[in-house]
TORDOLUM-663364 format. One record per residue: x, z negated, y of N, C-alpha, C in turn. Coordinates in steps of 0.02 Angstrom, whole numbers, padded with zeros to 5 digits. Each point is the difference from the previous one (the first is absolute). Layout:
N
NODE    neast      nup   nnorth   caeast     caup   canorth    ceast      cup   cnorth
NODE        X        Z        Y        X        Z         Y        X        Z        Y
...
//
This chain:
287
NODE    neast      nup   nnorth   caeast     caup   canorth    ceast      cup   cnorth
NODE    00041    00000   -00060   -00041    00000     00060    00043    00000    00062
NODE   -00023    00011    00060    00040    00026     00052   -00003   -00065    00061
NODE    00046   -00013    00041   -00007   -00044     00019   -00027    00010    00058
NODE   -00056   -00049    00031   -00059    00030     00044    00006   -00016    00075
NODE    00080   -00018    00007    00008   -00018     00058    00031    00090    00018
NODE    00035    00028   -00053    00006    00065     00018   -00067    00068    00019
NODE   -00044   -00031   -00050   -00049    00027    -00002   -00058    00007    00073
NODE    00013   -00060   -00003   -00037   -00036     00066   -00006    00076    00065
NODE   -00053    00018    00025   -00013    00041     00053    00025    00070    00000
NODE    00021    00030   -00085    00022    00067     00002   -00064    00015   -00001
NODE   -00018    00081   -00004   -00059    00043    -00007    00006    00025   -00039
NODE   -00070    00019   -00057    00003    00021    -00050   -00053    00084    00012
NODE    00017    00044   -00008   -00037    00054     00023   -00052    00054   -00092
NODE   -00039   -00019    00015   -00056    00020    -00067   -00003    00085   -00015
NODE    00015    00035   -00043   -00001    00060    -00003   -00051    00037   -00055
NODE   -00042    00020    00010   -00053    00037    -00068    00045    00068    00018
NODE    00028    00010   -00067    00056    00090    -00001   -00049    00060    00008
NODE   -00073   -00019   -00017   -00031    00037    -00027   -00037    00030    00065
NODE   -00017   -00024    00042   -00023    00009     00047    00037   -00018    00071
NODE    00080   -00038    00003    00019    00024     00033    00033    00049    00057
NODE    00022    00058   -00043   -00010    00078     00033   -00045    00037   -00047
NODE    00016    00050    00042   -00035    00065    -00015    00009    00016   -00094
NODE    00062   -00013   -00027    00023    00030    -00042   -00004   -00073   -00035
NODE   -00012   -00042    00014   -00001   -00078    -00053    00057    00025   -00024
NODE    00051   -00038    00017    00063    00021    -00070    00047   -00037    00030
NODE    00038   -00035   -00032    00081   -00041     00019    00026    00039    00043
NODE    00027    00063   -00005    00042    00046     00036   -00042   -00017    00073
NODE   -00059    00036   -00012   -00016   -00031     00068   -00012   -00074    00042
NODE   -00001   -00041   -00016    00002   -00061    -00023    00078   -00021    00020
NODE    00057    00041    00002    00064   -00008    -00002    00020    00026    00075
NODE   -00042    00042    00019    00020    00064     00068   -00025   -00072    00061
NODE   -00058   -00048   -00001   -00008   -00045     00039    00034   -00049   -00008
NODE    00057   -00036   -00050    00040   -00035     00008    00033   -00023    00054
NODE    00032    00041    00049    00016   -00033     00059   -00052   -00012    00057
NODE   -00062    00032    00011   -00023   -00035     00041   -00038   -00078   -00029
NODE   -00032    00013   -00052   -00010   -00092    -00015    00039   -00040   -00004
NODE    00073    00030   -00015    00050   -00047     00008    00010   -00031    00087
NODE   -00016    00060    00047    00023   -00021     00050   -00077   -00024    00043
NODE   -00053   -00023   -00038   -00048   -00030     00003    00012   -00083    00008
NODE    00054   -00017   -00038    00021   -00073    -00001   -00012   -00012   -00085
NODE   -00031    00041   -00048   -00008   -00054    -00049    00064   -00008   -00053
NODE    00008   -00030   -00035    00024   -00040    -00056   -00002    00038   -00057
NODE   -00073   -00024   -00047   -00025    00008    -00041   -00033    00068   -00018
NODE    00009    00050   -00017   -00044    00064    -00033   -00041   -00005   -00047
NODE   -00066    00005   -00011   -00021   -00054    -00056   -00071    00056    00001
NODE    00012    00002   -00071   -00041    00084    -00028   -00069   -00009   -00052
NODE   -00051   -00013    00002   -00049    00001    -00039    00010    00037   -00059
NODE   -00050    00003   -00051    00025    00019    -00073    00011    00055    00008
NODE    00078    00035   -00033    00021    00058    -00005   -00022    00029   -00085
NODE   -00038   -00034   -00031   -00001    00015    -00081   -00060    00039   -00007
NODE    00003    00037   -00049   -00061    00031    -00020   -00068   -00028   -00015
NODE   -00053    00036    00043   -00072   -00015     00011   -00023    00002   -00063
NODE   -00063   -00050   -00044   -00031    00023    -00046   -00062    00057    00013
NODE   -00019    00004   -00059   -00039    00060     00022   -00059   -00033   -00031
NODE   -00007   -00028   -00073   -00058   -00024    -00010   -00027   -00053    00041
NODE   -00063    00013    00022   -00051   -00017     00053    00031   -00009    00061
NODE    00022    00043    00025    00050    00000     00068   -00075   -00001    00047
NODE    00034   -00035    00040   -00042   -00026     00053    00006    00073    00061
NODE   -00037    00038    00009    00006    00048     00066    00020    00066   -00040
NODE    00046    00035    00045    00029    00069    -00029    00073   -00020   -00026
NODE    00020   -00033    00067    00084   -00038    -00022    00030   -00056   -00027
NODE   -00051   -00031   -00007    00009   -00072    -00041    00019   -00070    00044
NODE   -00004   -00027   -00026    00025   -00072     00013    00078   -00016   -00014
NODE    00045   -00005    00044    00066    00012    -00013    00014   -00080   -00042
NODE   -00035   -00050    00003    00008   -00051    -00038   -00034   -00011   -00060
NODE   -00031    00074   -00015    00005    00009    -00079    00064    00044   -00055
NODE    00042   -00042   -00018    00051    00030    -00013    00010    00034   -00051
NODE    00008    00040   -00034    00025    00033    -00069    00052   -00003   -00032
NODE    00039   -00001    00037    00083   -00021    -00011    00046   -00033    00038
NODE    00027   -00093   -00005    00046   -00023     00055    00062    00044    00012
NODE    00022    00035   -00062    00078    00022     00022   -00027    00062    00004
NODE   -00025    00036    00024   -00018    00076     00018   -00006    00027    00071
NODE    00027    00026    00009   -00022    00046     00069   -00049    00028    00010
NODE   -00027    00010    00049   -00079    00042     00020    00029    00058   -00010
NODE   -00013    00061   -00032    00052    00077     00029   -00022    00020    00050
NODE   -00061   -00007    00026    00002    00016     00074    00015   -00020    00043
NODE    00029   -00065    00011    00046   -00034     00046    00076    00019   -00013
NODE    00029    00043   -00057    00048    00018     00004    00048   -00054   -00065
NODE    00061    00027   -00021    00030   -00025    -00057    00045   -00051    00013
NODE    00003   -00032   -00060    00043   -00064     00007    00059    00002    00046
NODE    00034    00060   -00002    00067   -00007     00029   -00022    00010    00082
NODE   -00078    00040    00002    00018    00010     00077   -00012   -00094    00015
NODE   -00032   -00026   -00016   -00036   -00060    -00010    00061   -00067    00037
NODE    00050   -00001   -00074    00075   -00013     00026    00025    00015    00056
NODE   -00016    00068    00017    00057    00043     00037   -00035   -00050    00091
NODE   -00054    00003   -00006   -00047   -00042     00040    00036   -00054    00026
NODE   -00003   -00062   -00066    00029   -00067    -00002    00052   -00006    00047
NODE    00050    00048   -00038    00079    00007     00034    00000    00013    00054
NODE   -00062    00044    00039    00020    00038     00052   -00017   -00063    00051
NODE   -00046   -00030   -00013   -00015   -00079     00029    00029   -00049    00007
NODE    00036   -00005   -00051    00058   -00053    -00009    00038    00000    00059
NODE    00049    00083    00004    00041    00031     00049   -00001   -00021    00062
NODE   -00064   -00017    00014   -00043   -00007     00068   -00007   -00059    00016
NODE   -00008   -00043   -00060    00013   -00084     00003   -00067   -00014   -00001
NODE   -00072    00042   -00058   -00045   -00012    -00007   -00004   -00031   -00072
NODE   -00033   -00045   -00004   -00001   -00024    -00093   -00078    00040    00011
NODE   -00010   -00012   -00088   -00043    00048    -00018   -00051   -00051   -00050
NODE   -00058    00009    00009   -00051   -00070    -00040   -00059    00066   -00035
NODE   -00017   -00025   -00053   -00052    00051    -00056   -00064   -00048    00010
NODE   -00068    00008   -00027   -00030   -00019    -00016   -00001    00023   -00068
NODE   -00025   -00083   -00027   -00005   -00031    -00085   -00073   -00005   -00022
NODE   -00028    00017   -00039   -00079   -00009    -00017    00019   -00032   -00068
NODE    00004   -00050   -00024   -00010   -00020    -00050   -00063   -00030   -00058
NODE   -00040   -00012    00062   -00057   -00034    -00037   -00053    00026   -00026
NODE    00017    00082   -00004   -00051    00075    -00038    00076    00058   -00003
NODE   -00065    00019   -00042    00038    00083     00023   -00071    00053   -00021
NODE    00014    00066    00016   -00037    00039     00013   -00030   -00008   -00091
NODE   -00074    00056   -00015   -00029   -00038    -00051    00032    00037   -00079
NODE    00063    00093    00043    00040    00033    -00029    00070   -00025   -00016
NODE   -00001   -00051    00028    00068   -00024     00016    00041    00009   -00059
NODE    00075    00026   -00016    00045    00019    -00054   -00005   -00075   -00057
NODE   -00032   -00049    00041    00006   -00070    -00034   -00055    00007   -00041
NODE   -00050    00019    00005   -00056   -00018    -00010    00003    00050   -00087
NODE    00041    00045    00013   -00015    00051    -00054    00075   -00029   -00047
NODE    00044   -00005    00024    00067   -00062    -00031   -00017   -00070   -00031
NODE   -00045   -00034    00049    00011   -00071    -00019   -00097   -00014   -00004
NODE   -00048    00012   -00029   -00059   -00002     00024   -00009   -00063   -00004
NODE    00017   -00039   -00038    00012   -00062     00011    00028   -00054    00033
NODE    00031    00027    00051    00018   -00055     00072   -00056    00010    00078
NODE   -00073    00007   -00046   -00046    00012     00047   -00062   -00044   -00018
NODE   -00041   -00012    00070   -00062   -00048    -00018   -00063    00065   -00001
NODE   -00038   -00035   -00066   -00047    00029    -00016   -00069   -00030    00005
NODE   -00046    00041    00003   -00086   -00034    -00001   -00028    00039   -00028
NODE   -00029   -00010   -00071   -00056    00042    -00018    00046    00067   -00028
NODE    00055   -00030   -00020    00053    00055    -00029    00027    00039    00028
NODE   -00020    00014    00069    00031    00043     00051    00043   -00047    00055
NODE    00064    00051    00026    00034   -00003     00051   -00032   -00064    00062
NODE    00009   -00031    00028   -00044   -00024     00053    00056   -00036    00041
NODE   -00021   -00061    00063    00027   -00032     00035   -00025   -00064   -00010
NODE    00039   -00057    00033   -00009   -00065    -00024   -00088   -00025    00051
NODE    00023    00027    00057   -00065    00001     00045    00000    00054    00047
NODE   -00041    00014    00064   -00018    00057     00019   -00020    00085   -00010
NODE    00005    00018    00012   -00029    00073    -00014    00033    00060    00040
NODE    00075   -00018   -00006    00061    00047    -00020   -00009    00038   -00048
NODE   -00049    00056    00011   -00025    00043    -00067    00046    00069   -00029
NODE    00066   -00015    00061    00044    00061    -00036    00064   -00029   -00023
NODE    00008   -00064    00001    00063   -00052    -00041   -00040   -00027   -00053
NODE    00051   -00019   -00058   -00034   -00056    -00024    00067   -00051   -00010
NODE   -00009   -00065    00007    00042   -00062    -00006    00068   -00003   -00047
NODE    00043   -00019    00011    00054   -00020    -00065   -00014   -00072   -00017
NODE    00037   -00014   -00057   -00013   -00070    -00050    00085   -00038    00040
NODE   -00020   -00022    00056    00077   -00027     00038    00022   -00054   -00010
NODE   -00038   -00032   -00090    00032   -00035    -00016    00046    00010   -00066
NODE   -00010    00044   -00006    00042    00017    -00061    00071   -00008    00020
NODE    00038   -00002   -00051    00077   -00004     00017    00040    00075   -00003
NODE   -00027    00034   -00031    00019    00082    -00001   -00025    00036    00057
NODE   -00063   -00021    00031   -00018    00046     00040    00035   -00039    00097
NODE    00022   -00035   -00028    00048   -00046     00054    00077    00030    00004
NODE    00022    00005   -00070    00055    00032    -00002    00009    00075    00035
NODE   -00063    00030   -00041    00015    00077     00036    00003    00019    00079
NODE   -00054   -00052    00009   -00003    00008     00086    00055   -00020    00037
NODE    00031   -00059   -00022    00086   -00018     00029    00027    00057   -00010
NODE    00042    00035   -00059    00013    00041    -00021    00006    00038    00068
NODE   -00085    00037    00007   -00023    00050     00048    00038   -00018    00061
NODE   -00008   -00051    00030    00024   -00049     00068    00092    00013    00012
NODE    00036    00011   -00084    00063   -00007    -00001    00024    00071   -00003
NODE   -00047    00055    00010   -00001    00063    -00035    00002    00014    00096
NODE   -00035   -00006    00059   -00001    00022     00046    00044   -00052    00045
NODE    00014   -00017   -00021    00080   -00042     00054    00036    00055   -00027
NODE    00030    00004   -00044    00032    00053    -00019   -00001    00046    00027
NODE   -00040    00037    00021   -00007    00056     00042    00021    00001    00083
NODE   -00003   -00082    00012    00013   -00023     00061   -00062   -00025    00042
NODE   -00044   -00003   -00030   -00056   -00049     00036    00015   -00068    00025
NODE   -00008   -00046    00060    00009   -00027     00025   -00020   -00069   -00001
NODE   -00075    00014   -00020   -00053   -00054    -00002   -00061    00029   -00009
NODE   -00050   -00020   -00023   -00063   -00028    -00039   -00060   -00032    00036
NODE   -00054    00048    00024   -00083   -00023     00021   -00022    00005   -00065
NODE   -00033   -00058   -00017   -00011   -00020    -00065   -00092    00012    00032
NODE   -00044    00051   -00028   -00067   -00004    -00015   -00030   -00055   -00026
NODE   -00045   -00041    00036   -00055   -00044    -00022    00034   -00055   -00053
NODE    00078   -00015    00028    00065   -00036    -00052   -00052   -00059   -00002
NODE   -00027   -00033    00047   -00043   -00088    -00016   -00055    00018   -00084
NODE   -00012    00069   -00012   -00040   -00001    -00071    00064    00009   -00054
NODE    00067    00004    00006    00023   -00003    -00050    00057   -00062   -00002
NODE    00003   -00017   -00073    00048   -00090    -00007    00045    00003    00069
NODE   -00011   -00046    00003    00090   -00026     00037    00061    00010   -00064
NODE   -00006   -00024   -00037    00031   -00012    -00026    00060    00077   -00023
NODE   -00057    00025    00006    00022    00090     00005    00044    00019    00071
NODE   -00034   -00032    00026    00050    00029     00058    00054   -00037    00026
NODE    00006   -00074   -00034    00059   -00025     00005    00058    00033   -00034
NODE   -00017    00017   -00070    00023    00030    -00047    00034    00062    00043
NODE   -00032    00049    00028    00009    00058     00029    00057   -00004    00061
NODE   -00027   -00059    00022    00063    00006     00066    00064   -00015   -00028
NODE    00019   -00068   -00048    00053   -00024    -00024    00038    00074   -00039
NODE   -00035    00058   -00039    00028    00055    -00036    00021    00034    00070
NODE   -00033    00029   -00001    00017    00054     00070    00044   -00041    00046
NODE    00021   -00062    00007    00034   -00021     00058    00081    00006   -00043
NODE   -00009   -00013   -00057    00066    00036    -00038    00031    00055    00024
NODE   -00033    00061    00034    00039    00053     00021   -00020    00010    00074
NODE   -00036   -00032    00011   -00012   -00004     00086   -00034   -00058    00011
NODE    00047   -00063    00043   -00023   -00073     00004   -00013    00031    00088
NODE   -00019    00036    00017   -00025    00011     00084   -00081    00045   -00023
NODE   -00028   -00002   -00069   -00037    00060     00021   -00084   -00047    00039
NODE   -00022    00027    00027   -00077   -00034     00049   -00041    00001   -00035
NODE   -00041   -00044   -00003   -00046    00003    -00038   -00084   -00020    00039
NODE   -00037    00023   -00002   -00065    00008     00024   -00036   -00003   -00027
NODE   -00064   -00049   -00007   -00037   -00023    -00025   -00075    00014    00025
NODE   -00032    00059   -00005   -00065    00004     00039   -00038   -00071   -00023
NODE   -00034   -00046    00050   -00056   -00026    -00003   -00066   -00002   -00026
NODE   -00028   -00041   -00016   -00074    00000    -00020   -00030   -00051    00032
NODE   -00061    00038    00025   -00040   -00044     00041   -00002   -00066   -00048
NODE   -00019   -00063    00059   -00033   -00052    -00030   -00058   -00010   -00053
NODE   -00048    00022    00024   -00081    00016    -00020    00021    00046   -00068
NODE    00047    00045   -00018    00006    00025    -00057    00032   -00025   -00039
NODE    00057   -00050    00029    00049   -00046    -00061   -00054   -00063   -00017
NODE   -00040   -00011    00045   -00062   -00053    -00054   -00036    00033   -00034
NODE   -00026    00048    00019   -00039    00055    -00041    00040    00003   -00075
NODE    00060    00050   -00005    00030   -00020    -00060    00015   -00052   -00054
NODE    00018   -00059    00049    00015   -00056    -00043   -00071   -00043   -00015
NODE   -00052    00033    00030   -00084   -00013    -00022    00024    00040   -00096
NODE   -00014    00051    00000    00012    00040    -00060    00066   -00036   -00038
NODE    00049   -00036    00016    00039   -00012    -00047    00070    00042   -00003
NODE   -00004    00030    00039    00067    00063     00019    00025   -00023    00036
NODE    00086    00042    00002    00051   -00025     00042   -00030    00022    00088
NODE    00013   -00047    00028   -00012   -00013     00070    00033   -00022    00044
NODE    00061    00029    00018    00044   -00040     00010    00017   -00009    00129
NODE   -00007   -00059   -00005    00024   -00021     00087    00043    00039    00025
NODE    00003    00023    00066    00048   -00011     00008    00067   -00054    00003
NODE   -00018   -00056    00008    00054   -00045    -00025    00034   -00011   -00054
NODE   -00039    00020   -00025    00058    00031    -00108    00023    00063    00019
NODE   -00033    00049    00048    00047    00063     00001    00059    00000    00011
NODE    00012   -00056    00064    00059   -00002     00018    00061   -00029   -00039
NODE   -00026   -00017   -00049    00048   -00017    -00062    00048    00038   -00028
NODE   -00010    00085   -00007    00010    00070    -00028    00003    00010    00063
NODE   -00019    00023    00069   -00010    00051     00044    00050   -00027    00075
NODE    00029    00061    00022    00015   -00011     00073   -00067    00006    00030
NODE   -00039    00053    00011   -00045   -00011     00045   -00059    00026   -00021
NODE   -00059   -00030    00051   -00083    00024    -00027   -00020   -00015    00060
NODE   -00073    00050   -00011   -00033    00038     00041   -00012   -00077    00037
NODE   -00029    00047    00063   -00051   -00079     00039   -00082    00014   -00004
NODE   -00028    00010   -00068   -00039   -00012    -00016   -00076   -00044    00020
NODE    00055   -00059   -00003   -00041   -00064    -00004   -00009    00001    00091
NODE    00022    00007    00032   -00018   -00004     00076   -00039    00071    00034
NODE    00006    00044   -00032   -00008    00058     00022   -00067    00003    00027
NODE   -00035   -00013   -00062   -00085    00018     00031   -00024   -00028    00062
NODE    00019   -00078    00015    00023   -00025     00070    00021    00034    00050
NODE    00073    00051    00002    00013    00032     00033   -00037    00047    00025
NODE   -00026    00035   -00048   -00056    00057     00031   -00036   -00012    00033
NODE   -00059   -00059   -00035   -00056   -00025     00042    00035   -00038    00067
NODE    00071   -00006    00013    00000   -00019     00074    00008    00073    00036
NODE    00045    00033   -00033    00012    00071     00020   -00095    00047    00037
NODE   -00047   -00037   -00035   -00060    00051    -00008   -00053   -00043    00036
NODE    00029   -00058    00049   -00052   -00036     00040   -00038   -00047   -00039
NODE    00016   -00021   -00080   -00072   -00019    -00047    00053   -00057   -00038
NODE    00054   -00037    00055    00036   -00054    -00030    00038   -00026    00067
NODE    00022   -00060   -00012    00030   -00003     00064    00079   -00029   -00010
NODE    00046    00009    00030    00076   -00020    -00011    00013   -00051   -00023
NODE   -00030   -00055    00032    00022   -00052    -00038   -00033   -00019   -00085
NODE   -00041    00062   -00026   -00005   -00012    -00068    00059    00043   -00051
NODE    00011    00060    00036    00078    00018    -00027    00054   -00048    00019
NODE    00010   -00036    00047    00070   -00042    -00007   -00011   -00058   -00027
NODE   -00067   -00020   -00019   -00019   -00057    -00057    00033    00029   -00051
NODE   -00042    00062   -00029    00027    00026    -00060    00103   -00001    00012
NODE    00021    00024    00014    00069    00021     00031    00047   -00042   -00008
NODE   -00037   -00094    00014    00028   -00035     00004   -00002   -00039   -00071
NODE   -00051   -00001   -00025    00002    00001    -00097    00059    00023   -00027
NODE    00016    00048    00033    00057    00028    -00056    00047   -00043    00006
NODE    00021   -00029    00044    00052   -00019     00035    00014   -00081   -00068
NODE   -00052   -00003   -00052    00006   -00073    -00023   -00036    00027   -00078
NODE   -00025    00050   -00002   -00026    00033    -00071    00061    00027   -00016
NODE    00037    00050    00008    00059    00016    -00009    00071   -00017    00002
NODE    00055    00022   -00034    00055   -00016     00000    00039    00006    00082
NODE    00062   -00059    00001    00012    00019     00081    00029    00049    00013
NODE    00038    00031   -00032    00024    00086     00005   -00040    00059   -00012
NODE   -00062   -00024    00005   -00069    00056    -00023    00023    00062    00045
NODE   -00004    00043   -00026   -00027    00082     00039   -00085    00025    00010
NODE   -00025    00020    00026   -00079    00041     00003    00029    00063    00047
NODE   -00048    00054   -00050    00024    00061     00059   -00073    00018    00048
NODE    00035    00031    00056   -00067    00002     00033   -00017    00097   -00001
NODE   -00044    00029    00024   -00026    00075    -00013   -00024    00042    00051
NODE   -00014    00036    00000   -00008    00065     00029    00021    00052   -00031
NODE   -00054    00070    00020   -00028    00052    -00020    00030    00067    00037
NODE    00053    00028    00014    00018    00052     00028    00003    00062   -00041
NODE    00029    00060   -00002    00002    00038    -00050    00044   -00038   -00080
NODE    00035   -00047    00009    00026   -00028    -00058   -00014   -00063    00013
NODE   -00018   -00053   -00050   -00018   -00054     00027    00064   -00058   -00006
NODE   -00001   -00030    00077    00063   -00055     00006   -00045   -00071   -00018
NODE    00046   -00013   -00034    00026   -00087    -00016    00059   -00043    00041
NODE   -00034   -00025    00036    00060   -00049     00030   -00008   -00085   -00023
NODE    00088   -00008   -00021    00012   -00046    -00036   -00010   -00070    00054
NODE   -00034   -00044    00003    00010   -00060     00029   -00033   -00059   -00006
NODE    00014   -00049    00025   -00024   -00063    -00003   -00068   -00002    00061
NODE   -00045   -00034    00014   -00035   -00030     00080    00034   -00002    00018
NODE    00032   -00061    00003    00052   -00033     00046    00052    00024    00034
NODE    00013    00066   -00049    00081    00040     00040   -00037    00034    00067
NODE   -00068    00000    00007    00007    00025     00044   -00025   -00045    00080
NODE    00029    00036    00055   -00011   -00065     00040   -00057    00027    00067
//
């Protein structure tokens, strides 16, 4: 894990390849390198580059967090090496480079599903999810010890390539224990890589642990994670943002953290431009 006093107030800049340019593709994807670099950010940090499923694909193009394959390339985003060639060209620039991780499904084609049909939850003999109506994933069994292995594995398979760090998808529904596991392997060949922990609302981690499923705080996230979303304050923020809350119920919330969380906590904060930025900080850093 990375130490978060370094971490502290870089920018993390959000990239969908697919709809970034004209041509969705790394190469292009590679030609804007220096101006986001000279944007201020840090972090390059790329939504799923893996192949879309097709069974019950949601739309015409799918749901990019239904996966088919973790170690696969999209071919229309272009091939592994341009992929690499990417990484490096970022590096050069003094950009690290962060993937998004879906672990807690995969698409309902997924190479696993037809390999391992058995590291999957079932209902009524078919494919399914533990809850909701994610009708083009269905769930993995994330307690198994094989289907833990492969996914490290996967995790140790894209450092290799030069990946940086890790937005872990909906990580509070899968063990901790998994992702302690995950950071301690991978920190074997990169003890700097970031790790990101999307959030889950409140109202849904009781919801879950109503059903008996993993549900996990953010205050256990931070166990495994440099940083996670600001979630838990957000809806606050808006409704002050939208006239239908008032400030001092976001710096109530704001100030919670300050004693729910660890004292080196990170939260990133957001906005929506053509790529979406993450900026790394505390309340308090700012004055």
């Amino acid at each position: 894990m990375n130490n978060n006093n370094v971490l502290r107030n870089q920018t993390i800049y959000q990239v969908y390849v697919r709809n970034y340019s004209k041509e969705g593709t790394f190469k292009a994807l590679e030609k804007d390198l220096p101006r986001i670099k000279d944007l201020g950010v840090s972090i390059l940090y790329l939504l799923p580059i893996h192949p879309i499923g097709e069974v019950a694909r949601k739309g015409l193009m799918g749901c990019p967090y239904s996966i088919k394959d973790y170690r696969a390339i999209a071919p229309e985003l272009g091939t592994l090496d341009e992929f690499t060639h990417l990484v490096k060209n970022a590096h050069a620039m003094g950009l690290n480079v962060m993937m998004d991780i879906v672990f807690n499904h995969t698409s309902r084609d997924s190479v696993l599903v037809k390999e391992h049909p058995d590291w999957y939850v079932y209902k009524d003999g078919k494919l399914a999810n533990r809850i909701g109506d994610w009708s083009d994933v269905a769930d993995l069994r994330l307690e198994l010890p094989e289907v833990q292995a492969y996914l490290i594995d996967t995790l140790v398979y894209w450092v290799k390539q030069g990946v940086d760090g890790f937005r872990c998808d909906v990580a509070p529904l899968v063990p901790l224990s998994f992702w302690k596991e995950a950071v301690r392997v991978t920190g074997l060949l990169n003890p700097n890589l970031v790790w990101l922990s999307e959030s889950v609302e409140p109202g849904f981690i009781k919801y879950l642990r109503s059903l008996g499923y993993t549900g996990q705080s953010d205050a256990e996230m931070y166990q495994a994670f440099d940083i996670l979303y600001d979630y838990d304050v957000f809806p606050a923020f808006n409704a002050y943002l939208a006239n239908k809350g008032t400030l001092k119920a976001y710096l109530d919330k704001v100030a919670m953290q300050e004693f729910l969380y660890p004292a080196n906590y990170l939260k990133i904060h957001f906005f929506f431009p053509k790529g979406r930025w993450f900026h790394l900080r505390r309340p308090r850093d700012e004055k």
